[in-house]
N, C-alpha and C positions, 0 to 999 in steps of 0.2 A: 504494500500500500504506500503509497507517494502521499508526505508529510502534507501539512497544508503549509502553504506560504504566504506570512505577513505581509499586507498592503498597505503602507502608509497612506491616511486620507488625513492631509492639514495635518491637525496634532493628535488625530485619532488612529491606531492602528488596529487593524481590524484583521482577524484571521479566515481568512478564505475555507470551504471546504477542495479539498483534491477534486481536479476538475473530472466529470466523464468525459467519456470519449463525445467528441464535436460533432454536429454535423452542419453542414454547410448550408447559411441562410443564399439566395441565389436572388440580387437587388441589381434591376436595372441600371447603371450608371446613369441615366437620364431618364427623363418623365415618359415613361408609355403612352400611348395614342392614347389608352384608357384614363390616364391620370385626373383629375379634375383640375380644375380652375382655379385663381386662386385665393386661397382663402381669406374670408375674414375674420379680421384678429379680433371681432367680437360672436364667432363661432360658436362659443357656450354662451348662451343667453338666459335668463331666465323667465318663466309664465307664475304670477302669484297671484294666488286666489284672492279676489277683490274684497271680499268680505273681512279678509284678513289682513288685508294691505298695513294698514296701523298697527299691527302684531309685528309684521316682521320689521317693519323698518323709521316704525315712530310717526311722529305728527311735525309739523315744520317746526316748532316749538320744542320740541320734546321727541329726538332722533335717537335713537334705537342704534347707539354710536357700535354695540355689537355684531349686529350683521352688515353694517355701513362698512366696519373696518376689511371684513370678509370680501367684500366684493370689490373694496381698494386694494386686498392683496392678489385678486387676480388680476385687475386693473394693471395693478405694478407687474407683469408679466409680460403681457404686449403689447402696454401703453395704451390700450384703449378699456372701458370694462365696460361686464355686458348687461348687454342692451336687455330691457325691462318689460312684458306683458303684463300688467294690471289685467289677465285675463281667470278664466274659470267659468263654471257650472256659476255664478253666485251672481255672471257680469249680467244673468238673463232674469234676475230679480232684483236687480238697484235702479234706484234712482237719483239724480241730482235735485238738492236743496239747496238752496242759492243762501237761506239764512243759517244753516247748520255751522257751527264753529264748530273746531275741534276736528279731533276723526270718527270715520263715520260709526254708524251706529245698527248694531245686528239686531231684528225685532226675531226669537225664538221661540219655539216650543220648550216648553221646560229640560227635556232631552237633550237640545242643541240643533235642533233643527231649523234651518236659515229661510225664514218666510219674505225676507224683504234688506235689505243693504239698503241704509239711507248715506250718504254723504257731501260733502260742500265744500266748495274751493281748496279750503285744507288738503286734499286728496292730491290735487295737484300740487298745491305750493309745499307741497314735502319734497319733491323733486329736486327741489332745490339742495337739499341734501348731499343727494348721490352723488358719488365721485364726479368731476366735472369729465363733461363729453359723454356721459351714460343719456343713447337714446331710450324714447319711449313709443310703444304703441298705445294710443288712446281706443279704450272699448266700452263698445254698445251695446245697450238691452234691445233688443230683438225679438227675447223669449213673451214679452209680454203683450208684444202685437202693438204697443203704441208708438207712434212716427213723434209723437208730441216729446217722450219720453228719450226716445235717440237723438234727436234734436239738441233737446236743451244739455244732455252730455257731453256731445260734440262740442257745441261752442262753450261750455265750461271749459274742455280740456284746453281748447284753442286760446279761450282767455287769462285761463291761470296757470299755465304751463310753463309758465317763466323762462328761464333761457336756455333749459334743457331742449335738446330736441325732439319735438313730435313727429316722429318718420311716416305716421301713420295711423288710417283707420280702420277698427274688426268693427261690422255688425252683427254679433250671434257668436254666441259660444256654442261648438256641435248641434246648429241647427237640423242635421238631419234625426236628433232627437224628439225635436218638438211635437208634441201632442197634438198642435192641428194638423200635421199631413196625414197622421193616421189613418181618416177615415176618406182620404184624397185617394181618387184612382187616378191623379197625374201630378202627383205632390212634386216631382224634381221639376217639371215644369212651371207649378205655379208658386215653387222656389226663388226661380230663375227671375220670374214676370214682378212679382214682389220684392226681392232685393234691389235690382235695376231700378223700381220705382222710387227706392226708400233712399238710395244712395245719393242720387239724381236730387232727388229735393231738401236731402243734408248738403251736397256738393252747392246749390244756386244761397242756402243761409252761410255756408263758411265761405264763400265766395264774395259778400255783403258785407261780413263781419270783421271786426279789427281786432287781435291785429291779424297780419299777411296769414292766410293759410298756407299749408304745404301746400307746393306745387303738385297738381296733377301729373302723373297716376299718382292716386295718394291712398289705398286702399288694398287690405288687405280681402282675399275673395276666399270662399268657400269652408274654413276655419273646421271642417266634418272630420269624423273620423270612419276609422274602415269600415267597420263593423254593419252588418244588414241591415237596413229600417226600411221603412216607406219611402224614405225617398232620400235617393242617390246623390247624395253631393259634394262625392271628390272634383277636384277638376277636372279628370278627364269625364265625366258624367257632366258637368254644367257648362265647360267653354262650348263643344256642337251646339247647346242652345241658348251663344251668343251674350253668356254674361257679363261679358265686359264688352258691350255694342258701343257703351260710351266712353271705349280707354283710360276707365277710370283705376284698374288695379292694376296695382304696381306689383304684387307678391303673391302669389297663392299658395292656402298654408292647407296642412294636413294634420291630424294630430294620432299619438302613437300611445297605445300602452299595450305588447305583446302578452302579457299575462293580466293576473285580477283576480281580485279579491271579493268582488260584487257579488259572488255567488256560487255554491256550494259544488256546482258541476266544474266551476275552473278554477277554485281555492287548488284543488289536489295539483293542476301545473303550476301552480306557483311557488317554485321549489328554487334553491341555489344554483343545481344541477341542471337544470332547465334555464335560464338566464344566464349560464355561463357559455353556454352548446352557442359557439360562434357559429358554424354553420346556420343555425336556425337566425342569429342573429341577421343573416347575409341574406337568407330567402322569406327574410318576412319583408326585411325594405322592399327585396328586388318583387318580391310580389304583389303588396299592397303601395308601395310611393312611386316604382318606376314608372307603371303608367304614367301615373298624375302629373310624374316632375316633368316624364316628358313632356305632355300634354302643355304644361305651363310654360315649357321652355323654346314648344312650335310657336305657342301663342304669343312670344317678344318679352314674356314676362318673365320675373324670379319666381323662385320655390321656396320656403322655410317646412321645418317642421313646428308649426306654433305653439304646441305643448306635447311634451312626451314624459314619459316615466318607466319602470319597469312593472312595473302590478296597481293596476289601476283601483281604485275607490283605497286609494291612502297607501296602497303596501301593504306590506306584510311583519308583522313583529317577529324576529330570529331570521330575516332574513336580507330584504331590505335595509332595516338599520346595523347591517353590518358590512366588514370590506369587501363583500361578495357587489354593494352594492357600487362601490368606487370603479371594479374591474369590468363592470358590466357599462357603466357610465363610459367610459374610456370606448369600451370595443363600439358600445352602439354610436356614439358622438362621432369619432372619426370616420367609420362606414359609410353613415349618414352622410358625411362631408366628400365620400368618394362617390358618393350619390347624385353631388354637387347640390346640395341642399344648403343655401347662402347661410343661414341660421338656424341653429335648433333650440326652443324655449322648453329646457328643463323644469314642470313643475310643484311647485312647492304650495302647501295649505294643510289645510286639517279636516278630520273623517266629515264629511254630509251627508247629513242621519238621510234627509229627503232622497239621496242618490241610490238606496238599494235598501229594501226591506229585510235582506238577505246578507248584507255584507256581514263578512268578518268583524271590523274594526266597529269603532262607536265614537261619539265624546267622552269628554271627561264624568263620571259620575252626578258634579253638582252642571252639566252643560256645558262644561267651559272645553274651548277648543281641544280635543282629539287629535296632535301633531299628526303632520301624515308621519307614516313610519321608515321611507323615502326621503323625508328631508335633507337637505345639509345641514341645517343645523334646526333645534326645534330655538324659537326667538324668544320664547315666555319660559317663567316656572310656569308646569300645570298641576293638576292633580293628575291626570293620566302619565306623563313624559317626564314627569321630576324636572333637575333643573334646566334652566338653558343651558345650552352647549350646543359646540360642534358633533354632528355626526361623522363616521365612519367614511360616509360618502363624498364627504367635501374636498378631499385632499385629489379626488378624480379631475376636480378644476384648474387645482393648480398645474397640475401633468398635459392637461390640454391644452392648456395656455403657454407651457412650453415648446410641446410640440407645434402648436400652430404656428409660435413664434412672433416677432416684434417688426419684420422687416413688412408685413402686407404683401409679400412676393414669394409665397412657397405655398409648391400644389402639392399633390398628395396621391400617392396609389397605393395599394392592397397589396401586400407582396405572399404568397403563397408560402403556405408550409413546408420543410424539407418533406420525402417522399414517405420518409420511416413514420414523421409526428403526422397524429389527425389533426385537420381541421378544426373539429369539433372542439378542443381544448387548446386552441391556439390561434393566433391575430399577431401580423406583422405589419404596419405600414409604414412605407417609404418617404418621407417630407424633403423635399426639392425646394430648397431657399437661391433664389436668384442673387438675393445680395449675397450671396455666401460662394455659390460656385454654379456653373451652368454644363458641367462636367459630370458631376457627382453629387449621391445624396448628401443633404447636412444632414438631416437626423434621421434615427431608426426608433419605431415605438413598438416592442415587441412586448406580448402580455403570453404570458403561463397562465392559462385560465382552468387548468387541469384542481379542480377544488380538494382544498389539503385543510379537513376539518381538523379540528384541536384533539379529538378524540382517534386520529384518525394516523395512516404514517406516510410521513412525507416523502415527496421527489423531487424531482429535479431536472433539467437537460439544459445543456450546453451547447450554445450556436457558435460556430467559424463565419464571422462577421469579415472575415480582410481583405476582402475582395472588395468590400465599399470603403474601406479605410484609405482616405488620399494619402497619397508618395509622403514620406517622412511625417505625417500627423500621429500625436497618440491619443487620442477617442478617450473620452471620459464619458460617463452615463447616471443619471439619477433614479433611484428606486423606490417604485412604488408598494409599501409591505407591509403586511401585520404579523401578527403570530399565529394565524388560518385563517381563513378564507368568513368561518362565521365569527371572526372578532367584533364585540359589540362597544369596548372601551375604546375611545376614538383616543385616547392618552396613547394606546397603543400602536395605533395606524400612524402611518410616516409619510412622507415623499422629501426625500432627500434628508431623510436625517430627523427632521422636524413634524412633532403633531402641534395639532389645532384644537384640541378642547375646549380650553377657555376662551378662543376666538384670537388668541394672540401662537406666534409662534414658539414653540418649545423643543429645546437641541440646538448645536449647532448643527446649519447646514453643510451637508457633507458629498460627493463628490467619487467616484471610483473612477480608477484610472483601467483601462480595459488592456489589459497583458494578453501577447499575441496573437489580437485579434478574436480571442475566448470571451465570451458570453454569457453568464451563469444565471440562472432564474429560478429559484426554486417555484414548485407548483404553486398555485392564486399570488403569482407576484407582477409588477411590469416594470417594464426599464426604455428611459429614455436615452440612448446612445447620441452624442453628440460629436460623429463625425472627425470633425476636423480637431477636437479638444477644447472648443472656446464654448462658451456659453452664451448665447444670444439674445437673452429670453432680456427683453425692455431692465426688467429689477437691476441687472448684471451690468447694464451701459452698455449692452450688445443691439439696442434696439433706439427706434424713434419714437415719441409722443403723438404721431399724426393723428389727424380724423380715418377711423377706420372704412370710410366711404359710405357706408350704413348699405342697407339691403336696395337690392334693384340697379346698385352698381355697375354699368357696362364695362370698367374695364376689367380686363382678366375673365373675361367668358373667355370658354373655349365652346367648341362644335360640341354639339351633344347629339346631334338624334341617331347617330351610328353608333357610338359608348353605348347608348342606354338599350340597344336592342343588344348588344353584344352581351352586355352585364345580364340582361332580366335571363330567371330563370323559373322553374316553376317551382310554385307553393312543396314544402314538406306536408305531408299526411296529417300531422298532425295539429296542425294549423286549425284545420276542420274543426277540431272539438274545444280552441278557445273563445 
């Protein structure tokens, strides 16, 4: 047996385990035809539940400096932070009160169930807060059929949105839920005919009103998710019948939750084991968003994903609030990104008793918010979730914010498994930084998704990286780890050295120097290899503070409608019974 041999990191020395035998990662030196476009470095975004808005991040008065600081340490990553959905299930029972001070105000069932979201100016003048350059999308109640009601939201947000920017407008959260198309035998059509109308006569009052509204396209379209109803309204089901006649959207979003909690027949897939299977991660995009993207991307328009999670109606307690759910945030966020999906909004809120008779989760005993169990961090003490704190998951941000990087000029492809490892336990992607080199990858983000429970024995395997290593460079890499895959103390989750529980960093950050070209990951771990051995990421001074362009950006497209038939592939089997 071959000793292990000590690594000096800084003033840490760290003992390696004896490497196994390598096998050879195989990384295009330059961007494949497939590669995507390139990205923006406000990439992780995130979707908050509107009822909750004031939970997580305060009132203009009274700033919520806890997860404020959280979104300025990814900010500090690639110079820009992300961008903000005031959306959810809650956006289709609120309304604006013009004399409301404060934040807003939830009228419940004793349970916790959300009959009405009132709020007033406050909502926006919080904004003011956010790290400076954090866009926002302004959202619409739609769900409750009054044009009176989206209206006066609209030009609230447009009035008190101060200097933050409004990139944009949603009407309807998952409108193909709504109760009136139910009993429609042509509901995606009179979808179509009613949005068109509603947008049209919000666009002629923000066009009247002061100050300047976003310029046209100013509108985010279709905001549905996959799943069956009455009536169909992904984008590729509404552009055929002409929904944007009046080139009024700029974006059309789609929304994702692979598993769920809502109910008793898909509780049993919502498993670690199941969220980790990369495969299924690759054939559920390629099944349920390639259409759409393309669809959106013939149509002149962008693509986001405007809310996604892993286990929908809140997550899952043991399994989402642990690092299983960091590693899955990572595979599915970059994927996405080679989807060419401009933004994906990660998100965050707490259980809604209204959203399922049937769920798992609940609120708190006396009403009080039910964190989702998905969060990054939960924002309150409750009686359900104990104290504030960082979750398990948050540290997945900071890694993507590396990977995507600070320069705004690096695409991204998929790089395949060696021949020996599955798929299934495994996710490579290749990051193409122009400012960096137009030869060679700058970074590599390789994830072990193979789940190494606490209870359980561990592994391990070793990638032969040197083939993407430039002439005389020595590659350094940050790791993403806990001490298994179900760790639930985020004290114990890392990326580079440092957890986040309290909201501030803890550890020195730390830095491995990668010896000849070896690669080492133990199972549920990821690592970002950094090429050329510099560190780029904005924090570092490897990066610039620009405007990230925001969504609907022309430059850095590339061709899509040949990628995306090449990439689609067909649904796994068991897609059917989530």
């Amino acid at each position: 047996m071959i000793p292990p041999l000590p690594l000096v990191l800084g003033t840490t020395t760290v003992l390696l385990p004896a490497l196994a035998a390598s096998q050879a990662l195989s990384v295009p030196a330059t961007p494949p035809a497939s590669a995507s476009k390139y990205l923006d470095r406000a990439l992780a975004s995130l979707s908050i539940e509107p009822a909750y808005f004031a939970d997580f991040f305060g009132t203009s008065g009274s700033p919520n400096e806890f997860a404020l600081k959280l979104l300025q340490a990814v900010a500090d990553k690639t110079g820009v932070p992300p961008a903000i959905r005031p959306g959810g299930i809650t956006q289709d029972s609120a309304i604006y009160d013009p004399n409301l001070q404060g934040g807003a105000v939830r009228s419940t069932s004793p349970e916790g169930g959300i009959f009405r979201t009132t709020y007033g100016s406050d909502f926006f003048s919080s904004w003011t807060n956010f790290p400076n350059g954090t866009e926002f999308v302004a959202t619409l109640n739609f769900g409750n059929d009054s044009i009176d009601i989206a209206r006066d939201e609209a030009l609230a947000a447009l009035q008190h949105a101060g200097s933050h920017p409004l990139i944009a407008f949603e009407l309807g959260n998952e409108p193909s839920n709504y109760a009136r198309w139910e009993q429609s035998g042509n509901a995606t059509v009179e979808y179509v005919q009613e949005w068109v109308s509603w947008t049209s006569q919000i666009d002629s009052a923000l066009d009247s009103a002061s100050p300047v509204a976003p310029a046209q396209p100013r509108w985010w379209g279709s905001s549905a998710t996959v799943d069956s109803f009455a009536a169909s309204l992904k984008p590729a089901d509404i552009l055929p019948l002409d929904v944007d006649q009046n080139k009024n959207i700029k974006t059309f979003s789609l929304h994702s939750y692979a598993y769920s909690t809502c109910d008793a027949e898909r509780i049993v897939n919502a498993t670690i084991e199941n969220m980790l299977n990369h495969t299924a991660v690759v054939d559920y995009a390629n099944t349920y968003f390639v259409p759409s993207a393309q669809a959106a991307f013939e149509a002149g328009t962008d693509f986001v994903v405007g809310e996604f999670n892993s286990i929908s109606c809140s997550g899952r307690v043991n399994v989402t609030d642990t690092f299983a759910q960091a590693l899955w945030t990572v595979d599915t966020t970059l994927n996405y990104a080679a989807i060419n999906a401009t933004r994906v909004y990660l998100h965050q809120g707490a259980t809604l008793v209204f959203q399922s008779n049937d769920q798992e989760n609940t609120a708190g005993d006396d009403g009080s918010p039910g964190w989702s169990a998905y969060n990054l961090f939960y924002p309150t003490q409750s009686s359900l979730r104990g104290e504030q704190r960082v979750n398990p998951g948050f540290v997945s941000q900071l890694f993507i914010a590396e990977a995507v990087g600070s320069s705004g000029k690096t695409r991204l492809a998929p790089v395949s498994a060696p021949s020996s490892i599955s798929n299934d336990n495994f996710a490579a992607y290749a990051l193409y930084d122009d400012s960096i080199s137009t030869s060679s990858p700058a970074r590599l983000a390789i994830l072990n998704l193979t789940p190494y429970r606490s209870n359980g024995t561990s592994s391990s395997l070793t990638l032969d990286i040197s083939s993407s290593v430039p002439s005389g460079a020595s590659p350094i890499l940050k790791r993403m780890t806990a001490p298994s895959v179900d760790e639930k103390d985020s004290a114990q989750v890392t990326y580079a050295g440092q957890s986040w529980k309290t909201g501030e960093p803890v550890g020195e950050e730390k830095t491995e120097t990668v010896q000849d070209g070896k690669v080492t990951l133990r199972a549920s771990e990821a690592v970002l290899v950094y090429l050329d051995g510099k560190d780029t990421s904005a924090a570092s001074g490897g990066g610039n503070a620009a405007s990230s362009g925001g969504e609907g950006n022309a430059a850095g497209r590339v061709e899509m409608g040949n990628w995306l038939v090449v990439t689609a592939v067909a649904a796994l089997a068991f897609w059917t019974v989530l």
